[in-house]
PDB file of N, CA, C and O in Angstrom, chain B, residues numbered from 101:
ATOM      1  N   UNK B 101       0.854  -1.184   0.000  1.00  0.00           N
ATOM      2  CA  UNK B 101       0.000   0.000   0.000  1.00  0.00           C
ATOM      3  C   UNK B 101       0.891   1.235   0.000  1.00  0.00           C
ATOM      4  O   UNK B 101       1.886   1.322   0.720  1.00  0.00           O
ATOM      5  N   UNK B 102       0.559   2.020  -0.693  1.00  0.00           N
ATOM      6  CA  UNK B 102       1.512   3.326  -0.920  1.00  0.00           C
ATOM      7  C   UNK B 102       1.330   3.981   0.678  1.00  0.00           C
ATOM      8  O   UNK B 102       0.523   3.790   1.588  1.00  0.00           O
ATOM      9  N   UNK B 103       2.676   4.958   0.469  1.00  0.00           N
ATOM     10  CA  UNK B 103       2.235   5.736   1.749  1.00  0.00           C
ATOM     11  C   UNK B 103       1.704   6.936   1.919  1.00  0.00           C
ATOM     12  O   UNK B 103       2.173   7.841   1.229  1.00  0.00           O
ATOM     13  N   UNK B 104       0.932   7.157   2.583  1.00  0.00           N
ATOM     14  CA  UNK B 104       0.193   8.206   2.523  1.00  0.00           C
ATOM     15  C   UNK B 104       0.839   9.428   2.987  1.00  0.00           C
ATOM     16  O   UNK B 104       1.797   9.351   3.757  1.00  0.00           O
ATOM     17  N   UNK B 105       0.322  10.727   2.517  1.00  0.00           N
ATOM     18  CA  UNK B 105       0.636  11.720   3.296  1.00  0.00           C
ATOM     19  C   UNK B 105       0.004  12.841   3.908  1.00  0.00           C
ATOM     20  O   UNK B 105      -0.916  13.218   3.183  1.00  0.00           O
ATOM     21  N   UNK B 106       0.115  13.550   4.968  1.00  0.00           N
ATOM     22  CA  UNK B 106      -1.077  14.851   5.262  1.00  0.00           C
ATOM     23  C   UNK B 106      -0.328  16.222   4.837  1.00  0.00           C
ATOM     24  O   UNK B 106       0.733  16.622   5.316  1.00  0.00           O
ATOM     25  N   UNK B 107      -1.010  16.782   3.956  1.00  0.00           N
ATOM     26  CA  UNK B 107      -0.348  17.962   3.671  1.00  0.00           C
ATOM     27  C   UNK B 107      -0.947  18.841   3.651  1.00  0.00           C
ATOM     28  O   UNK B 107      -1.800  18.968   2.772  1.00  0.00           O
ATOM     29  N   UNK B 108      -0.721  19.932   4.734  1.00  0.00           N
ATOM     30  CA  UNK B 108      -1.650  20.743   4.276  1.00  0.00           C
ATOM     31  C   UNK B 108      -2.408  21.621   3.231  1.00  0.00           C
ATOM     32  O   UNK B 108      -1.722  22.562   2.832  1.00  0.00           O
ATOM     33  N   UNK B 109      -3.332  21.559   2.834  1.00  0.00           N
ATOM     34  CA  UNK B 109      -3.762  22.593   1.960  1.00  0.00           C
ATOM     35  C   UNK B 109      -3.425  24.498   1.937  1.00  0.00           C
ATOM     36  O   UNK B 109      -4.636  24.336   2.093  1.00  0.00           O
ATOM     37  N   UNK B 110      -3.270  25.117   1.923  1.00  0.00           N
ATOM     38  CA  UNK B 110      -2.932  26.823   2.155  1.00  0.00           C
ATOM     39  C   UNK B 110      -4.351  27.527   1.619  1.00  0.00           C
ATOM     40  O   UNK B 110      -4.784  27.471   0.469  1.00  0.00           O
ATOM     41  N   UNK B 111      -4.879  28.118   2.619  1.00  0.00           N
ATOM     42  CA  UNK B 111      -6.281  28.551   2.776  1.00  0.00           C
ATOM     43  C   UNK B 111      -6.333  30.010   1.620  1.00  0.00           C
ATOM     44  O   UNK B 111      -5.729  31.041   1.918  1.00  0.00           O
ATOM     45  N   UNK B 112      -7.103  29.893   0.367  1.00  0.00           N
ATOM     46  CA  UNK B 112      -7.279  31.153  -0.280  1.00  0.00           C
ATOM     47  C   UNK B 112      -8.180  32.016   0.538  1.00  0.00           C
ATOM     48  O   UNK B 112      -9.032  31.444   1.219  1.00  0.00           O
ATOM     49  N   UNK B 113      -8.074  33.863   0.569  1.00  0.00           N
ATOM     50  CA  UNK B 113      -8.398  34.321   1.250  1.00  0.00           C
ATOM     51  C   UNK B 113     -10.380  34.367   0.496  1.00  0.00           C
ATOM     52  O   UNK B 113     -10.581  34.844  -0.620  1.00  0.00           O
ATOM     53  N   UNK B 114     -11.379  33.883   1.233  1.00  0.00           N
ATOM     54  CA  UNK B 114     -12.614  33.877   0.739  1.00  0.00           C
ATOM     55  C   UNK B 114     -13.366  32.922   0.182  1.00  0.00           C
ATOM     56  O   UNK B 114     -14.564  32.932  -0.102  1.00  0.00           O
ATOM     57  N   UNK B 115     -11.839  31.375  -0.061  1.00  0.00           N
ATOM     58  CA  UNK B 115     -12.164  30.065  -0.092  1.00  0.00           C
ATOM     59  C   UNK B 115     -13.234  29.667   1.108  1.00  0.00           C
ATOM     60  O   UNK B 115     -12.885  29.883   2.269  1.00  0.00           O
ATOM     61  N   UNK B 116     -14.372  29.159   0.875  1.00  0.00           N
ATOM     62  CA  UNK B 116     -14.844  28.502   1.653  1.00  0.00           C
ATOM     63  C   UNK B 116     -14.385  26.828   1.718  1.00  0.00           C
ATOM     64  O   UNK B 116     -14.016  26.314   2.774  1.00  0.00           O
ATOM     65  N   UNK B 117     -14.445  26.302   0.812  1.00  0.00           N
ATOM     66  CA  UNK B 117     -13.938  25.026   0.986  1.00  0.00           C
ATOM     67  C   UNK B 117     -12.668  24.526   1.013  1.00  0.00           C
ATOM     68  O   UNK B 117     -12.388  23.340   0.835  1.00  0.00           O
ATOM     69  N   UNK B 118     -11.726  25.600   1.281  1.00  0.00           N
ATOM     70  CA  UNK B 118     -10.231  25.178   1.400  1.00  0.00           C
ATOM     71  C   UNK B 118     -10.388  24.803   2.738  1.00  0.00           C
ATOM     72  O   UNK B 118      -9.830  23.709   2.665  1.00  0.00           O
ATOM     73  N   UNK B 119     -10.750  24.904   3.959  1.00  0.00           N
ATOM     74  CA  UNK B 119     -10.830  24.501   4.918  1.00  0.00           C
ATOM     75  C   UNK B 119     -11.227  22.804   5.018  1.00  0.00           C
ATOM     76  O   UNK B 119     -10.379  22.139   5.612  1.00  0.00           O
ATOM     77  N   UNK B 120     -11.912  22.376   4.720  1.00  0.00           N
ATOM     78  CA  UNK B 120     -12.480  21.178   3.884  1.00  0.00           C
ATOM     79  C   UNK B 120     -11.525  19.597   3.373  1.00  0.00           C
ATOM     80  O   UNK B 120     -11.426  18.372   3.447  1.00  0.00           O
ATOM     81  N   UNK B 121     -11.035  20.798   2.872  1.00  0.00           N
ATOM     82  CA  UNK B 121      -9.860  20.307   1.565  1.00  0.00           C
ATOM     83  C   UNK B 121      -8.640  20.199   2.022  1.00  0.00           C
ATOM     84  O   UNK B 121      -7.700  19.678   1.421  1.00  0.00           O
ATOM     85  N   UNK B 122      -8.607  20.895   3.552  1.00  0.00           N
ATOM     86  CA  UNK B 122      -6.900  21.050   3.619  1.00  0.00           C
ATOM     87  C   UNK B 122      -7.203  19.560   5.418  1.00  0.00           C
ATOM     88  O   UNK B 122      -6.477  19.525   6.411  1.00  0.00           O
ATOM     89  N   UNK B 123      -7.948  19.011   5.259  1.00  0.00           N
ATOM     90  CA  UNK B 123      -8.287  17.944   5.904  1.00  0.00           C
ATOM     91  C   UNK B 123      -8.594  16.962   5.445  1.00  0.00           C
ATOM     92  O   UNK B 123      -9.364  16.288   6.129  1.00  0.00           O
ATOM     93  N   UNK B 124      -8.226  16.486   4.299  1.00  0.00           N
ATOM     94  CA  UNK B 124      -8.309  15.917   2.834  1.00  0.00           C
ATOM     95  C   UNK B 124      -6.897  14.719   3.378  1.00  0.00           C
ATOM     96  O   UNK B 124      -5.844  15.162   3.836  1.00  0.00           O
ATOM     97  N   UNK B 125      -7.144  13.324   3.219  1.00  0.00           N
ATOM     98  CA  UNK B 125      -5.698  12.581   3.112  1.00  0.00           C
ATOM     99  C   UNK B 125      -5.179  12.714   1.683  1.00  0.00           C
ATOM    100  O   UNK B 125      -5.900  12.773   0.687  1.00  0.00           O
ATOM    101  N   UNK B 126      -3.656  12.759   1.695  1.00  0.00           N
ATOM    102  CA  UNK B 126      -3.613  12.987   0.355  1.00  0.00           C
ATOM    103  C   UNK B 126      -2.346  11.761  -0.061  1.00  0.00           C
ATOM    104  O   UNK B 126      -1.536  11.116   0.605  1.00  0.00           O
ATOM    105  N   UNK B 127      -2.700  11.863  -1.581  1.00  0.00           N
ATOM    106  CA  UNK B 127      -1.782  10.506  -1.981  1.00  0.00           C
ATOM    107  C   UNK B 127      -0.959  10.853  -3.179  1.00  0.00           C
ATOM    108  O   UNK B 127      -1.525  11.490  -4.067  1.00  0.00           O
ATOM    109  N   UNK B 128       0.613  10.444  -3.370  1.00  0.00           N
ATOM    110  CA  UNK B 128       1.052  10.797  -4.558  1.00  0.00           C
ATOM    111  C   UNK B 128       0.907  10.160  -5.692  1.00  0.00           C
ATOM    112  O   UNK B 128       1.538   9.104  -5.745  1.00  0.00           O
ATOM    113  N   UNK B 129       0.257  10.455  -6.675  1.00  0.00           N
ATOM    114  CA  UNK B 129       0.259   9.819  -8.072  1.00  0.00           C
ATOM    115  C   UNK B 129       1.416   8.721  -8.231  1.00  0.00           C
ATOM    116  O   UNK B 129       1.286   7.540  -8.552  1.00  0.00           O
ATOM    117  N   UNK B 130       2.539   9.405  -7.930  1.00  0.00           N
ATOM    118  CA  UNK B 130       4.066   8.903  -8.043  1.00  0.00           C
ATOM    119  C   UNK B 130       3.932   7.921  -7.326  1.00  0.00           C
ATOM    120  O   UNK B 130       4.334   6.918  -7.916  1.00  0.00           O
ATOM    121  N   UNK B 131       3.458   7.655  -6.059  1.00  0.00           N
ATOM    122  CA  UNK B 131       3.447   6.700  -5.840  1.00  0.00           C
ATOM    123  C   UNK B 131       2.451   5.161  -5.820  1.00  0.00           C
ATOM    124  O   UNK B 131       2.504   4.003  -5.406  1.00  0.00           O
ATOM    125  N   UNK B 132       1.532   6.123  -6.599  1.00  0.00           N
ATOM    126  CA  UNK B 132       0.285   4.692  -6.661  1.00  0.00           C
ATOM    127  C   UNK B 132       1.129   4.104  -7.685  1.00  0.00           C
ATOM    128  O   UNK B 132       1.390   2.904  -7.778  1.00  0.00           O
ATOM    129  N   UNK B 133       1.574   5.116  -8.517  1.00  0.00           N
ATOM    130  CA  UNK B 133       1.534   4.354 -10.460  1.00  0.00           C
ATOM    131  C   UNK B 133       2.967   3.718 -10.287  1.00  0.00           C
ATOM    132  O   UNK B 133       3.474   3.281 -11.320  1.00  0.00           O
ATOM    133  N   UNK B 134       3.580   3.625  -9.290  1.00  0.00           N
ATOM    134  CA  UNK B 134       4.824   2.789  -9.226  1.00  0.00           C
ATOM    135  C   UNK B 134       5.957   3.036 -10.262  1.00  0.00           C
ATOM    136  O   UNK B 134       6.899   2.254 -10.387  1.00  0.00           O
ATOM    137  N   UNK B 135       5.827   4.049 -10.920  1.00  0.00           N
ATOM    138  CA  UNK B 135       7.096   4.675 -12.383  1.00  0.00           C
ATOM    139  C   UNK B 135       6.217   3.964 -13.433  1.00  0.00           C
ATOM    140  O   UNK B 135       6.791   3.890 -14.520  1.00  0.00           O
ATOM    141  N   UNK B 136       4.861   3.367 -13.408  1.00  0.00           N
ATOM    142  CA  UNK B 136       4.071   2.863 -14.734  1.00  0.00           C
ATOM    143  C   UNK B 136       3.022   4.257 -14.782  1.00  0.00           C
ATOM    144  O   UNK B 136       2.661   5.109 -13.970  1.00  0.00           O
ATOM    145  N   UNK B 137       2.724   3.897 -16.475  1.00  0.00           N
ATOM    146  CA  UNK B 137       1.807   5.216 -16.838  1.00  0.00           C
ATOM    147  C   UNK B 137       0.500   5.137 -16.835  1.00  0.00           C
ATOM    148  O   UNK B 137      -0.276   6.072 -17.033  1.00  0.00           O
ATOM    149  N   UNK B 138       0.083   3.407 -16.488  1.00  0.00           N
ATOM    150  CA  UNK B 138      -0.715   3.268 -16.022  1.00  0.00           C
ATOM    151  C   UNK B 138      -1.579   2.051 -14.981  1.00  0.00           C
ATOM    152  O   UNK B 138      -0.794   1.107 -14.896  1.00  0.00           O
ATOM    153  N   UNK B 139      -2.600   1.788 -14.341  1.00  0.00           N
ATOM    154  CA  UNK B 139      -2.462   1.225 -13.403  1.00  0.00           C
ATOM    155  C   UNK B 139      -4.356   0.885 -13.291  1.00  0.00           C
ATOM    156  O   UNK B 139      -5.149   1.723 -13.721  1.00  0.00           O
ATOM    157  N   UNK B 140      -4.695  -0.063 -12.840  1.00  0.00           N
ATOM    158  CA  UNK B 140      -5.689  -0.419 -12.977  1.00  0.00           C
ATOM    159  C   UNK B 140      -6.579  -0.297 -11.010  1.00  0.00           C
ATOM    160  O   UNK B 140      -5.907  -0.850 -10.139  1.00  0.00           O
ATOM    161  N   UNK B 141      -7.324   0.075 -10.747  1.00  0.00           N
ATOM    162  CA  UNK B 141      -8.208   0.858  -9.599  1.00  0.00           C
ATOM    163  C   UNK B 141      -8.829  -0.100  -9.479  1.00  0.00           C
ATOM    164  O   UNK B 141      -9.234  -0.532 -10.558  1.00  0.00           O
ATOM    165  N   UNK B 142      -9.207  -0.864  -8.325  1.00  0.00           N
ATOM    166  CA  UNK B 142     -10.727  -1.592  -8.352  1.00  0.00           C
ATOM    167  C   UNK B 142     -11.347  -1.138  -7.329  1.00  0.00           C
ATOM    168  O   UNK B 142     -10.774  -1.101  -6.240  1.00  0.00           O
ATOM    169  N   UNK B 143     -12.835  -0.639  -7.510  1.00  0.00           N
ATOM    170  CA  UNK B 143     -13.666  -0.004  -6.401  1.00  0.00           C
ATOM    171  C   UNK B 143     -15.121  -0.762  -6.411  1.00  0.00           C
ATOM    172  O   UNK B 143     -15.778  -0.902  -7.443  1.00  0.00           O
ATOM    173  N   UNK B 144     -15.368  -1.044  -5.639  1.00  0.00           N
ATOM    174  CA  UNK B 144     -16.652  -2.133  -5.302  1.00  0.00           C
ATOM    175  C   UNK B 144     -16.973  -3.017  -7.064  1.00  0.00           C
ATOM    176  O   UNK B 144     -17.741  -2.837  -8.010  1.00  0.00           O
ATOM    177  N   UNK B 145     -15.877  -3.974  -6.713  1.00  0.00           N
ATOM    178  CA  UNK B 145     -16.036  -4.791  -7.457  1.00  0.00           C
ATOM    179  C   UNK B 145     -15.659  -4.287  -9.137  1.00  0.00           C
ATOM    180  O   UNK B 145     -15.436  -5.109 -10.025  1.00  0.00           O
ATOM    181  N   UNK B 146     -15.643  -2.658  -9.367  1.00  0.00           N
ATOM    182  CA  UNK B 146     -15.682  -2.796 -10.845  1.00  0.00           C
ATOM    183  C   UNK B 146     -14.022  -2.135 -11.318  1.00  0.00           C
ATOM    184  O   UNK B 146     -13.467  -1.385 -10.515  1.00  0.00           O
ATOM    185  N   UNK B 147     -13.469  -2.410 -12.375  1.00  0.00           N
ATOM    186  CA  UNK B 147     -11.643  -1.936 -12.338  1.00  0.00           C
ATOM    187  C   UNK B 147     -12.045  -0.845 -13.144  1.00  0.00           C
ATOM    188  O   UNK B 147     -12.587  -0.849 -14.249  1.00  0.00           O
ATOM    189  N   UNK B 148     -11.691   0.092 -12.412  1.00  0.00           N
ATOM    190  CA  UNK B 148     -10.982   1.665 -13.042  1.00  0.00           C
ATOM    191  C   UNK B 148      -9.392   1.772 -14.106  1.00  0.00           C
ATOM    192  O   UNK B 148      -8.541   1.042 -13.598  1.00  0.00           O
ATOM    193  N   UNK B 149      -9.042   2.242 -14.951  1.00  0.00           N
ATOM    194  CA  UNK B 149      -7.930   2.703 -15.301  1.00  0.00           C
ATOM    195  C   UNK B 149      -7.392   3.958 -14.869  1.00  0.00           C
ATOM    196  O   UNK B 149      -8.258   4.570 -14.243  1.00  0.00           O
ATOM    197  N   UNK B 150      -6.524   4.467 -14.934  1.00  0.00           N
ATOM    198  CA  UNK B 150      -5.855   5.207 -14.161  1.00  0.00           C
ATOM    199  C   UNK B 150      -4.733   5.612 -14.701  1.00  0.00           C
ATOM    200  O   UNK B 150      -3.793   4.907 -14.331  1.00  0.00           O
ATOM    201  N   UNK B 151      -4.406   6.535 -15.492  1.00  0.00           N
ATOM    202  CA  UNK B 151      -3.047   6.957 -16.766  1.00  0.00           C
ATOM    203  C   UNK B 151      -2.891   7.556 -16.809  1.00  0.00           C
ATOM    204  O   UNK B 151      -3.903   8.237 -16.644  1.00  0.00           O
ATOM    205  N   UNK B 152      -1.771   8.325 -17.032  1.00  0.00           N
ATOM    206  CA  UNK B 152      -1.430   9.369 -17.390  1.00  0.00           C
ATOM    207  C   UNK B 152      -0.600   9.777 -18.973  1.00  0.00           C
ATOM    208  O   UNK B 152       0.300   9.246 -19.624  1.00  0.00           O
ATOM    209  N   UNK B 153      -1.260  10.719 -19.101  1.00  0.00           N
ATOM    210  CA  UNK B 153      -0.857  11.113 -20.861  1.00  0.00           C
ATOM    211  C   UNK B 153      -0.003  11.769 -20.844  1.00  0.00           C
ATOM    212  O   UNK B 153       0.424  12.430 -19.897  1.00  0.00           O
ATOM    213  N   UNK B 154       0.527  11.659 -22.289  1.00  0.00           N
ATOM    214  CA  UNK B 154       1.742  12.326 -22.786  1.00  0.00           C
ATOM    215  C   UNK B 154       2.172  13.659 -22.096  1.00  0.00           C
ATOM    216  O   UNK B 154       3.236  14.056 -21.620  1.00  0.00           O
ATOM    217  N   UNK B 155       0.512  14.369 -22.274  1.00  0.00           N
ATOM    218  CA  UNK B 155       0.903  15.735 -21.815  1.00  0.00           C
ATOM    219  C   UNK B 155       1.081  15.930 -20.123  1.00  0.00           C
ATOM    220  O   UNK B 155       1.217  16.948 -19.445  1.00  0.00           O
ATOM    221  N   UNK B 156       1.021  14.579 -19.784  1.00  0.00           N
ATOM    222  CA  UNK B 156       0.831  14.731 -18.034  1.00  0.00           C
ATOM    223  C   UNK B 156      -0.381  14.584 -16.952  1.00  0.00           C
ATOM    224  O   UNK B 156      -0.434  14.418 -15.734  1.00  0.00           O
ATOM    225  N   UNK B 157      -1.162  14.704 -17.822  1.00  0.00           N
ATOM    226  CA  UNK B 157      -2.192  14.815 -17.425  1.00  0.00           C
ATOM    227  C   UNK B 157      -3.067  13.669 -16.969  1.00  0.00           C
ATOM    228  O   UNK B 157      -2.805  12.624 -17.565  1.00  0.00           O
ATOM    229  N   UNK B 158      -4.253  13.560 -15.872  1.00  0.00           N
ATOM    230  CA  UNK B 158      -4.482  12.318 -15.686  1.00  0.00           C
ATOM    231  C   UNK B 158      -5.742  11.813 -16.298  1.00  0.00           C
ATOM    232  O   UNK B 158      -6.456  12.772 -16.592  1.00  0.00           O
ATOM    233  N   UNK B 159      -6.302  10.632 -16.609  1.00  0.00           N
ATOM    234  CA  UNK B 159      -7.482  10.424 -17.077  1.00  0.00           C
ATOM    235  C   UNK B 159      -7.433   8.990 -16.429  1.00  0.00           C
ATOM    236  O   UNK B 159      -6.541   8.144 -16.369  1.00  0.00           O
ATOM    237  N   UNK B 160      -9.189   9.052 -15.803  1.00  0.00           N
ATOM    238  CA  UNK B 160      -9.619   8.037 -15.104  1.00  0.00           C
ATOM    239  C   UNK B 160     -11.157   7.253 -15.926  1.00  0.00           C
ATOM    240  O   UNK B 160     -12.338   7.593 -15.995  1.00  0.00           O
ATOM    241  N   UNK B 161     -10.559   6.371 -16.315  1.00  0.00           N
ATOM    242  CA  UNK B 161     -11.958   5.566 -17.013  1.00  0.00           C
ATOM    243  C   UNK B 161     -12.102   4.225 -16.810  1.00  0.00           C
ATOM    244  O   UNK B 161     -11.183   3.448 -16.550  1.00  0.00           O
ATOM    245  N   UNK B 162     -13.725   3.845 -16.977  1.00  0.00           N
ATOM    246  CA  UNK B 162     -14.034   2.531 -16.465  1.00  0.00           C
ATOM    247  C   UNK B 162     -13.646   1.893 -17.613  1.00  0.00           C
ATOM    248  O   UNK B 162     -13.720   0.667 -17.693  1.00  0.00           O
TER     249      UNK B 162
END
């Protein structure tokens, strides 16, 4: 299991939900996807994909 981390969020001034958010567990990409670009999720029974593209970016599909 990857390791997790708590980091805080930094509150924008008039954010209401940064407060919210900065109580959020948070997880590194880097470390779910293990140096692969992509990686397969399973959540109640059904597998997610989980990749990242050329440009960096992430895309999550069933």
């Amino acid at each position: 299991m990857p390791e997790k981390t708590e980091t805080p969020v930094p509150a924008a001034t008039g954010d209401a939900g940064a407060a919210a958010r900065s109580s959020l567990t948070r997880y590194l990409v880097s470390e779910l996807m293990r140096g692969e670009r992509e990686v397969i999720l399973e959540h109640r029974g059904q597998d997610y994909r989980l990749r990242i593209t050329e440009a960096g970016k992430l895309i999550l599909s069933k």
